[in-house]
N, C-alpha and C positions, 0 to 999 in steps of 0.2 A: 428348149421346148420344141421339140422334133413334130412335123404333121402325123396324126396319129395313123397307124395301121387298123384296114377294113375289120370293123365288129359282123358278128355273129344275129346282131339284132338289125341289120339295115335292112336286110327287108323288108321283115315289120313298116320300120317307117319310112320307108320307100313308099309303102302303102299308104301313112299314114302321111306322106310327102302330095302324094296323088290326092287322095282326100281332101286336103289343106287347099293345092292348088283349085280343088271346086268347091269350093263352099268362100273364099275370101273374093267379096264382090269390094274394092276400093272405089269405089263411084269409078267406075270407069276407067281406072286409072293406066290400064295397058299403054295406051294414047298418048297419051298425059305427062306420064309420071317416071318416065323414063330413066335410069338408074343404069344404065349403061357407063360404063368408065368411073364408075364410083366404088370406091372401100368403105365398107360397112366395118366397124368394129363391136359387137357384139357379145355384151356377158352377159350371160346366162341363158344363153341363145340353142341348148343343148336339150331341154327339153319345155312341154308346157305352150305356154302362149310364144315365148322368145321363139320356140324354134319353128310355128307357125309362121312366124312372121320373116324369121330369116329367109326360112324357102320361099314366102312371097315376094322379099326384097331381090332376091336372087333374082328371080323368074322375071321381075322387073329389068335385071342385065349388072345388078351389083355384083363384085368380089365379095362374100361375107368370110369375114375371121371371128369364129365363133371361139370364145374364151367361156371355161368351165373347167370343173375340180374334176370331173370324171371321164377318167380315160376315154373308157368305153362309150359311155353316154357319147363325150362330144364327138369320138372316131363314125357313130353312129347319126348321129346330125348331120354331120358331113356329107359322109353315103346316101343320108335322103339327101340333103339339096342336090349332091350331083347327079342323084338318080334322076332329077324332073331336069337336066341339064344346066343346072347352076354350075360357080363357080365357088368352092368354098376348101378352107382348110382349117383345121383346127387347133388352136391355143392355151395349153393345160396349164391354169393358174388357182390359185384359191384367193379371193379376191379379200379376204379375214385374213390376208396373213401380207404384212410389206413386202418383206422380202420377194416372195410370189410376183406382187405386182410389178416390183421394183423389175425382176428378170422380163415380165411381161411386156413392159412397155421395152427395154431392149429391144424385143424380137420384134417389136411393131416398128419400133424406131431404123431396123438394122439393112433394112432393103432399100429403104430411102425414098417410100413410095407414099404417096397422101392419102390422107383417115381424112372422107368428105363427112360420115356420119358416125360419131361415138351415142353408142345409146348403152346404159346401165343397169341392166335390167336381174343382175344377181341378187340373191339375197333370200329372205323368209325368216320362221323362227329356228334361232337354234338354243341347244340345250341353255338351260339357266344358268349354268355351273361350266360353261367353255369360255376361255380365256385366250388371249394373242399369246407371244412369247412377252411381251411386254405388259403383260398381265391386263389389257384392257377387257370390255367385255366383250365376248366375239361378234356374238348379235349387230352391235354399235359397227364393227370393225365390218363385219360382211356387207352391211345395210347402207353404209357409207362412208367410211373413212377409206376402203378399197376404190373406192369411187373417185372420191377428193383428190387420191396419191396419183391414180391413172392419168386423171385430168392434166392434177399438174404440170407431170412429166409428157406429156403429149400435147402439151399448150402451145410452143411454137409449132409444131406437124399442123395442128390444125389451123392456127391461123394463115400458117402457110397454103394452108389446101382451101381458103375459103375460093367458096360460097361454102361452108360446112356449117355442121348443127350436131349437137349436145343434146342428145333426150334423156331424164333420168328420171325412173320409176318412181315415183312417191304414193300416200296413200291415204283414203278420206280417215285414217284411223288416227294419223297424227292430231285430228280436230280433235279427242277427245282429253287430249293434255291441258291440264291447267297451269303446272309450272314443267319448266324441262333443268332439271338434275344434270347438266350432260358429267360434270366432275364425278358421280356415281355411276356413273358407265366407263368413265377412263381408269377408275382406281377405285374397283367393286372390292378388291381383296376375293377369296376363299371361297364359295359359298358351304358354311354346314352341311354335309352329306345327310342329317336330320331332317335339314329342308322339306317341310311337307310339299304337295302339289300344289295346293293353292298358292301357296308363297312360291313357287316355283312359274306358276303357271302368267302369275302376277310381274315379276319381275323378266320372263320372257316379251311381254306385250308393253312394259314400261322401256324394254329395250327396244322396239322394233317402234312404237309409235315414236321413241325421240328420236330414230336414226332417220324415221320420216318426216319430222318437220328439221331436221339437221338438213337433208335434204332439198328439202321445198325453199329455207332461207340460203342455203349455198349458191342454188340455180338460181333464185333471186340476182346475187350479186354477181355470177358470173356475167348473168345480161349486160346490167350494169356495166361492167369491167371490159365487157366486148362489144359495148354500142358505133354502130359508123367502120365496124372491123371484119363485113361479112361471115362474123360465126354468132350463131344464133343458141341459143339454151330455155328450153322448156322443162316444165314437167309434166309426168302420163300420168294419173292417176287412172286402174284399167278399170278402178271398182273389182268386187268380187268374180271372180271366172272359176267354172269348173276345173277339177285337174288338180295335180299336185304342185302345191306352190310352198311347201313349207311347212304346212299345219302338220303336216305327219309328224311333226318333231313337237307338237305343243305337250306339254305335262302334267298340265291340270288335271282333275279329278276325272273320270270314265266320263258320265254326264254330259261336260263341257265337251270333253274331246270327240264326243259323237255328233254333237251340236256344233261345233268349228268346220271340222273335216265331212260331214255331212248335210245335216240336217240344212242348214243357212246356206249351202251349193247349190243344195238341190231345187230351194227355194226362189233362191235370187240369184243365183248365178247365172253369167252368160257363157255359153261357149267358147273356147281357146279359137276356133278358127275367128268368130265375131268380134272373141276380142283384141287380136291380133291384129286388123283392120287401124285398130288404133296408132299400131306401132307404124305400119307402112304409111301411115297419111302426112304422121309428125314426121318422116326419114324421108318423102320421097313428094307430096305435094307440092306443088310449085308455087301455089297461092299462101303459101309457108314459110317461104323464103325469106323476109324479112323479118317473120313477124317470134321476138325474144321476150323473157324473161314473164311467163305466161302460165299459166296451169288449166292442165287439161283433162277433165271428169268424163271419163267413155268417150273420148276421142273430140268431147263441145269444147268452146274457150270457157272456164268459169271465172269470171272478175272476182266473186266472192268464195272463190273454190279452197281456199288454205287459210289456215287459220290466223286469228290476230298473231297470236308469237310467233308467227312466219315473218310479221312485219316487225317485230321490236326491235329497236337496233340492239339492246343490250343482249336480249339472249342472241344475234346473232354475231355477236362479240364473241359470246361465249362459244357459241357453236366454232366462228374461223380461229380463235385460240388452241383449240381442243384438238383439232384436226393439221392443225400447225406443229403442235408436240407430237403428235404421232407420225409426220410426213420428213419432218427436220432432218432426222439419220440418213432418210435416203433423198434428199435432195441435192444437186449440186452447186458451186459458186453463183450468187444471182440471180438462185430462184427463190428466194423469201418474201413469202407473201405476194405471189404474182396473180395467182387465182379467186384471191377469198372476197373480189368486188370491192375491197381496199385500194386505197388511193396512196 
């Protein structure tokens, strides 16, 4: 995974680099929050709110490794944060796919240099009908089992590197599950190419809300599994933000899909620079330092922010099972079950 060569778009967000830099007020945080001598690790940090936030992180004095599927995109991320005088390179993985991640963490691993902050920020919808190699669903695979595998494999780096912390995207959308399926995300089979939209559009958002309460119970037990070990794990919930996060891939009927990707942005959304704020407060706050195994609603702590089957222990059986079969191939001697907040 070579550092990519300069895009044709960095300008652009050199611009959009410059922009980011004034409009992102962190309470203060110049002072403060200092990120000097720090590696950021960074998926999906290539466009959107991640990549606001990386140039922020930067600008604070981190190294960011920004990890994403697109060349271009992430050669051009790059280019803005080095534009504002950041330091950053970039790491082409698809995080839906093991193998991908499996070469990713390599290349993190291969310098021999400490990941102070891992934040998880890839993911969105993707089509109904995309599958792993291993026939799971992708949605589940991009949303967080990409996640889970990173972790594992970079679990001594960061224990090594504490004081470190674990942020990982989840979202108020997983509240509206009543049970979680996850064995129907691992072994979906085929989908009908008949498949209407609504069934389509249906089984997109039944994949993405359990990859975020997969999510929300995982970061649970990592706390758990790291208390007293200086590595911390949260979740960001950012709420809705303007910008492209995914929706462009939803397939439901005309209707909805103007009402996802518009209509409900325009309304309630906040701004990628505002919401971005979020990510530099949980990466880079010092009054953060200790504080694990937490969820966090537009950047507040919420005690009640994730849902009861974040807490059950059975479906979060089901959840470290699930993600256990798909990690197993590429794990090495020793590492079984070292992350899933199992004992």
């Amino acid at each position: 995974m070579p550092e990519a060569a300069p895009s044709t778009r960095a300008a652009g967000l050199r611009a959009e680099a410059k922009e980011a830099g004034g409009k992102l007020r962190t309470q203060d945080a110049a002072a403060d929050w200092s990120m000097n001598g720090k590696t950021v690790l960074f998926t999906g940090a290539s466009r959107g709110m991640g990549r606001f936030a990386a140039i922020e992180l930067a600008r604070l004095g981190a190294e960011i490794l920004v990890v994403g599927h697109n060349q271009a995109r992430g050669s051009a991320a790059v280019e803005a944060i080095r534009g504002t005088g950041g330091s950053a390179r970039f790491l082409r993985a698809d995080m839906g796919d093991a193998a991908e991640v499996g070469a990713l963490a390599t290349a993190v691993l291969a310098p021999g240099g400490p990941v102070h902050v891992l934040i998880h920020s890839a993911g969105g919808l993707l089509p109904a009908s995309a599958r792993t190699r291993e026939g799971v669903d992708r949605g589940f695979a991009q949303n967080f089992l990409g996640a889970f595998l990173l972790t594992r494999l970079l679990e001594e780096r960061l224990l090594a590197s504490a004081p470190a912390r674990v942020i990982a995207v989840g979202s108020g959308a997983h509240r509206l599950l009543r049970t979680a399926d996850i064995g129907a995300l691992m072994h979906p089979g085929a989908m009908d190419p008949r498949t209407g939209s609504r069934q389509r559009a249906s089984h997109q958002m039944r994949s993405y809300q359990t990859a975020k309460l997969a999510v929300t119970t995982w970061v649970y037990g990592l706390a758990r599994r790291w208390r007293g070990q200086g590595l911390t794990a949260n979740v960001l919930d950012p709420g809705i933000v303007k910008g492209k996060s995914g929706s462009e891939h939803f397939e439901g009927p005309a209707p909805m899909r103007i009402l996802m990707s518009h209509v409900i942005p325009f309304f309630a959304a906040a701004g990628m620079a505002k919401g971005s704020e979020q990510y530099v407060r949980l990466a880079a706050d010092p009054a953060l330092a200790g504080v694990s195994g937490r969820y966090f609603v537009s950047g507040r702590e919420k005690s009640r922010g994730s849902s009861p089957l974040s807490l059950d222990p059975a479906v979060r059986k089901r959840i470290d099972d699930a993600a256990e079969e798909w990690a197993a191939p590429f794990l090495g001697p020793g590492q079984d079950r070292r992350v899933t907040g199992q004992r």
